[in-house]
N, C-alpha and C positions, 0 to 999 in steps of 0.2 A: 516726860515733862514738856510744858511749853515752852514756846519759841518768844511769842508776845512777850514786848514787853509796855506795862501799862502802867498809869499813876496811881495812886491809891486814893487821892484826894484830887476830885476835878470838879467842873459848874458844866452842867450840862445846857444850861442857859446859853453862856460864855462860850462853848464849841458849836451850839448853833449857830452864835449871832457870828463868830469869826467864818465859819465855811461859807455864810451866806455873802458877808463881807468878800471873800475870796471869787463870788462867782458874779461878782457886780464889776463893773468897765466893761474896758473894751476885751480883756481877758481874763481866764478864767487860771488864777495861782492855784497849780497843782501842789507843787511844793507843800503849800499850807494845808490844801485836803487829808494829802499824805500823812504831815505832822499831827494831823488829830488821830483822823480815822485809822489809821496805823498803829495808833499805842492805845485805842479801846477795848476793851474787853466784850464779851456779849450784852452784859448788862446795863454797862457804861454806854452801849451803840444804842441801845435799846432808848436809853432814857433822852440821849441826844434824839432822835428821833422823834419821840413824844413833846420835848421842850422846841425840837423845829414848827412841827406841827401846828404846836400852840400857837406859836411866834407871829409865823407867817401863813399859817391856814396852807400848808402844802407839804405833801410826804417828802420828805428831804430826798427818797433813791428817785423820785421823779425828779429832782432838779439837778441830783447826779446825773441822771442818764439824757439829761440835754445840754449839759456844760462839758463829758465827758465824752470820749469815743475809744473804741476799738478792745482789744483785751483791758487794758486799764477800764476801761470804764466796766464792761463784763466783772472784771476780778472785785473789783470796787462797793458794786451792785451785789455781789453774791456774799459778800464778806460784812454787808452794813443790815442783811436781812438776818430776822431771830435765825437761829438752828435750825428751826422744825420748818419752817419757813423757806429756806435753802436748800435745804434738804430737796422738799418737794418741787423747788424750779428745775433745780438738776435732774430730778428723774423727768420730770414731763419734758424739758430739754432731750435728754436722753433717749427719751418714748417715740417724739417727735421727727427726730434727725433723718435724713434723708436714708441714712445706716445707722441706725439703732444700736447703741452701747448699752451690754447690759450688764455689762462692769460696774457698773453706777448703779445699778437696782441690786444688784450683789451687794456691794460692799455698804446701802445703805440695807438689807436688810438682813447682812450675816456680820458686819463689825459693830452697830448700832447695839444697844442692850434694848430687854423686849420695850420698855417704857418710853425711849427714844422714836421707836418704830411706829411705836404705835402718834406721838405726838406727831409726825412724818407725814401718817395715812391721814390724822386730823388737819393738817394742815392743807393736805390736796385735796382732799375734800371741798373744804371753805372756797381754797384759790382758784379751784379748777372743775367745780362742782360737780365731776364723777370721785370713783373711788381709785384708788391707785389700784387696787387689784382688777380690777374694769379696766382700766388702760393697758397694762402689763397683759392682759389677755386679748384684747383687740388689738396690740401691735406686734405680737407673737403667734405662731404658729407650732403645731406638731410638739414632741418632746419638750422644746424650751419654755413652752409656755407651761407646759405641766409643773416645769421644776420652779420658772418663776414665779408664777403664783401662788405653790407652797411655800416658798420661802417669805414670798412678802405677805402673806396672809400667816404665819405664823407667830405664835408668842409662846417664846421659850419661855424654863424656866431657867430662874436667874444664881439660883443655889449652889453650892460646890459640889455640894453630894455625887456620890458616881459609884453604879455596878457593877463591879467586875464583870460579874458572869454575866450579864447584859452585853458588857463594849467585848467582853470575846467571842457571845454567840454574834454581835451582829457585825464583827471583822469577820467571820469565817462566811457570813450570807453575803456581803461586801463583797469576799475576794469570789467565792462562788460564782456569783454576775458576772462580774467582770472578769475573771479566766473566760465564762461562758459567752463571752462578749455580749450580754444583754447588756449594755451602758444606760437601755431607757428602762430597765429593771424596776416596778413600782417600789420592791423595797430600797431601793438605793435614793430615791426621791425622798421615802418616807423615812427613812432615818437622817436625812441632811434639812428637812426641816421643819423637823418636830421635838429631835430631842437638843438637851443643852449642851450648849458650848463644851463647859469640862466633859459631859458623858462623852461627846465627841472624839474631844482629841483624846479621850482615854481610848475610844474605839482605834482608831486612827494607830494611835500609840500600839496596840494590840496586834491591827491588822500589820504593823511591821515586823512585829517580836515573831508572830508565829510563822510567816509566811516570805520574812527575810526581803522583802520589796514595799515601801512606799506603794501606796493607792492610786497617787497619781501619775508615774510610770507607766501603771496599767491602761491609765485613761489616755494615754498620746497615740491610741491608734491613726486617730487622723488629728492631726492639727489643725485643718482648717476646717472641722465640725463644729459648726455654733455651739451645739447640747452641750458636747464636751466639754468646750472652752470654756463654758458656763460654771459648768460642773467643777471644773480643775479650781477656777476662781472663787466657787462658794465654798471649796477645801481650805485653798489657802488665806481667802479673809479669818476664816473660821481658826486656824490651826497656830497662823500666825502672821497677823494682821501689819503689825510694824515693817515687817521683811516683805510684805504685801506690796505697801505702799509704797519700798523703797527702791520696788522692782518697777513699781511705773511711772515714778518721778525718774529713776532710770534709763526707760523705753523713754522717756516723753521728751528726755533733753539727748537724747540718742536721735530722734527722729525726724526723719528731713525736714527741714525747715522749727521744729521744734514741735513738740503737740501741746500749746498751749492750752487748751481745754484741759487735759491732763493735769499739769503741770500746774496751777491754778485752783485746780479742783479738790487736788490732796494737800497743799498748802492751805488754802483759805478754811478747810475742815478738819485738820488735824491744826494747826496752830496755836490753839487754844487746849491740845490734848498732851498727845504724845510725838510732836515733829522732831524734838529735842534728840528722840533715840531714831526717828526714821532717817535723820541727817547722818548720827554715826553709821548708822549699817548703809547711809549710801556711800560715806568715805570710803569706808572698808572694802567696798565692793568697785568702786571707782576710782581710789587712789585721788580724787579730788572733793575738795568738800562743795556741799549743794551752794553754798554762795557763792565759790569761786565760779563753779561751773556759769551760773544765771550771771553773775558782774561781769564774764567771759562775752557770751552767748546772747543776751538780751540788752535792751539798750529803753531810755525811753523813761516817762511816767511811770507806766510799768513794770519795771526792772526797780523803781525808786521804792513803788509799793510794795511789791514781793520780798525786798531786801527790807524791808520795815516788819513785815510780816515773821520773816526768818530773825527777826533780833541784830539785825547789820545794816543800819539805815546807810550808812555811809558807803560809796563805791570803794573796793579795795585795790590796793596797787598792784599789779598783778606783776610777777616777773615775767619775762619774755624765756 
């Protein structure tokens, strides 16, 4: 379930002309940014956007991103652009980086459904006038690039259907590789990303029945193998995405200083989906819930925003 919470009845006129209001004086009322763009929905951002435009002949995230600074403004930015749209700043972000995350080309091309992906690729395209699967190969090398770019050039099918005798031959060719430590095995590529999701974890579910160990046990020969890390991450988006996320909002407020990019990144894109259940599995796993932790740990406009996002605009009283 989602986190958002939104109005059902708003003037997208009316939340223009107010944000624009907000970014005239001498300073710039976050507060009031927050109160809009915090309780919009995709559609809702969408139309404000269009009614900004009109308005005042200027893309509203250009006039966020000079009234605003630092993570707030990033998270702000990322959160007021379409889906398909977002999507594709984060992976060229991603592509880009001086250290290449490609956790982010995972989970947009193995938790995405095929139709998602594919508006994704259309989107970088337009923005970025190569193709994502062009970039994803020119910033990769060896092994990772093979897997990356099947995976983001792929279109599943989106069906429930699943073959037994399919997901048991293709655990036993699975564990095969991987006993045999071939981990850049072309069929271990070509079965993570070609076929669908349920055939998957019906595989997945297979390769454990018969062989009494999880697949990715077998894959922590090195931990610090990019391939594998890869690999382990397109299992678990794939297998089960919620516990996914809930492990790197997790890492992210675990991690010195905090990995705001993280932290930001599975908030602002799951918000609208399913945070609702990645919050409970992070309790459960933290003994603290995600808003305590962020009311705790972060401070700021954006602490104001992310707590809007999660459905808790208000700071909570935290006991000592």
């Amino acid at each position: 379930m989602a986190t958002l919470i939104a109005p059902k009845y708003f003037s997208p006129v009316e939340d223009a002309e107010n944000i624009k209001n907000s970014c005239l004086g001498w300073g710039t009322d976050e507060k009031a940014i927050i109160s809009i763009l915090g309780h919009r929905n995709a559609t809702q951002r969408k139309l404000i956007r269009l009614a900004y435009e009109e308005i005042y002949n200027e893309d509203l995230i250009h006039q966020l991103n000079s009234e605003l600074s630092g993570d707030f403004e990033s998270a702000i930015s990322q959160w007021t652009l379409d889906p398909a749209d977002r999507d594709a700043v984060l992976a060229n972000n991603a592509l880009k980086a001086s250290t290449p995350d490609y956790r982010v080309i995972v989970e947009i091309a193995c938790v995405q459904s095929a139709e998602d992906l594919l508006a994704v690729k259309r989107a970088y395209r337009f923005r970025f006038k190569h193709s994502l699967e062009e970039d994803v190969a020119s910033s990769t090398t060896g092994d990772i690039r093979k897997l990356l770019v099947a995976i983001v050039s792929a279109y599943r099918y989106e069906g429930d259907e699943i073959d037994e005798n399919t997901a048991i031959f293709e655990a036993n060719i699975l564990h095969d590789a991987v006993k045999g430590k071939a981990f850049n095995h072309e069929e271990i590529i070509r079965v993570f990303s070609t076929r669908s999701k349920p055939q998957l974890i019906a595989t997945l579910n297979r390769y454990r029945d018969i062989h009494a160990t999880s697949i990715t046990k077998g894959l922590m020969e090195d931990s610090a193998d990019e391939y594998l890390a890869a690999l382990r991450t397109v299992i678990r988006c794939i297998r089960d995405p919620k516990k996914y996320y809930a492990k790197v909002l997790r890492n992210a407020m675990n991690a010195v200083g905090i990995d705001r990019d993280a932290l930001s990144r599975v908030i602002v894109t799951r918000a609208e989906k399913d945070l609702k259940e990645i919050m409970e599995l992070y309790l459960k796993r933290n003994n603290i819930s995600l808003e305590e932790a962020v009311n705790k740990d972060i401070g700021g406009d954006y602490k104001a925003f992310i707590l809007a996002l999660l459905g808790s605009d208000e700071p909570m009283d935290l006991k000592d």
